[in-house]
C-alpha positions in Angstrom: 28.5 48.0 64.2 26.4 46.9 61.1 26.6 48.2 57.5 23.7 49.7 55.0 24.3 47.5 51.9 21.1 48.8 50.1 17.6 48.8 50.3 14.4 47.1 48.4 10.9 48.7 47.8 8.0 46.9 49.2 4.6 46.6 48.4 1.7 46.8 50.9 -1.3 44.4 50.9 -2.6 47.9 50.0 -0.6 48.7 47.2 1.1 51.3 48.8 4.9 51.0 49.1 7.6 51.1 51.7 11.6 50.9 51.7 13.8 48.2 53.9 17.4 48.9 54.4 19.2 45.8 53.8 21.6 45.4 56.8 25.4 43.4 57.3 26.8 42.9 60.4 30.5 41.7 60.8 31.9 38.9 60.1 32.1 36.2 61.8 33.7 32.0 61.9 31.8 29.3 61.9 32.3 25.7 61.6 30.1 23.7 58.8 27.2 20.9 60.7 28.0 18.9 57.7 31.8 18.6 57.2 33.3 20.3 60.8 35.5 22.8 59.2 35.4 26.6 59.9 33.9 29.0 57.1 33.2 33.0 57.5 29.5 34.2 57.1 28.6 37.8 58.1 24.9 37.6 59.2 22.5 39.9 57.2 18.8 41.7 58.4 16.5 44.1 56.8 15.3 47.4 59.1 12.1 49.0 57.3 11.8 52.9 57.6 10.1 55.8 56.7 13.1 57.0 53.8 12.3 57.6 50.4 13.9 56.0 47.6 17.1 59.1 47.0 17.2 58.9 51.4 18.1 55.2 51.5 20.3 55.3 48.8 22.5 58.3 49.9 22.5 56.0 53.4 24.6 53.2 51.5 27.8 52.1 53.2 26.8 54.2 56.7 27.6 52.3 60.1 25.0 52.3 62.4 25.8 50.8 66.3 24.6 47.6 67.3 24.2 44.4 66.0 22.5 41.6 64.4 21.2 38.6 66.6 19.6 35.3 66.0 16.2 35.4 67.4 14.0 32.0 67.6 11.3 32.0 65.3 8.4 29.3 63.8 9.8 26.6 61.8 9.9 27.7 58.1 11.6 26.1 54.8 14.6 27.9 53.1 16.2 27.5 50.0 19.7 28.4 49.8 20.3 30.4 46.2 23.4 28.5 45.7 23.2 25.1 45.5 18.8 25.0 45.5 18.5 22.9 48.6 15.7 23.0 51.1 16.5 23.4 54.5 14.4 23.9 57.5 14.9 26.8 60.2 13.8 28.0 63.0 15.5 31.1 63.5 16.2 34.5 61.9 18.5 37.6 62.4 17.0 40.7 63.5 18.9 44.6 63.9 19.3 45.6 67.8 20.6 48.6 68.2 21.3 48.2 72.1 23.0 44.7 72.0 23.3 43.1 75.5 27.3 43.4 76.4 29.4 40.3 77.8 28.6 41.3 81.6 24.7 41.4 80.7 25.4 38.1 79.3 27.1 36.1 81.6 25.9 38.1 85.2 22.2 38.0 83.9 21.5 41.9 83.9 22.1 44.8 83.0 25.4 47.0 84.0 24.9 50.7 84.4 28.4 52.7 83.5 
């Protein structure tokens, strides 16, 4: 399950403007690259939609099935708001609403139930 946290209004290369649902998914342990020891991060996505501004906000806190994955993407630069450092990544998190289960995982395919 993932959790509406908010939205943000976008602008078009148009002008016109569109809403994205910022998305949180659970949370999860992880251990640091730089220092080995554990830390929790929940990972985070945006969904864009058709909603208006009063549709997205009344949508705030509603659980929606699935989850967030790390998809491979093209190399690009981050700065982390924290601390200001540049890092380099090459992978983002994306919404799936139909996330493959442990069987599809480790068998290679889906399960029909």
């Amino acid at each position: 399950m993932v959790t509406i946290t908010g939205f943000q209004k976008k602008k078009k290369t148009d002008g016109s403007t569109f809403n994205v649902l910022n998305l949180l998914g659970g949370v999860e342990a992880v251990k640091s690259s730089t220092n080995g020891k554990p830390y929790l991060h929940a990972r985070k996505a945006n969904l864009v939609c058709g909603l208006n501004d009063a549709e997205c906000l009344a949508l705030v806190n509603t659980k929606l099935p699935g989850a967030i994955e790390k998809q491979e993407c093209p190399e690009y630069e981050y700065s982390i708001p924290a601390t200001g450092e540049v890092i380099r990544l090459s992978h983002t998190y994306v919404y799936n609403p139909e996330p493959s289960t442990m069987e599809e995982v480790v068998m290679g395919e889906k399960v029909s139930v």
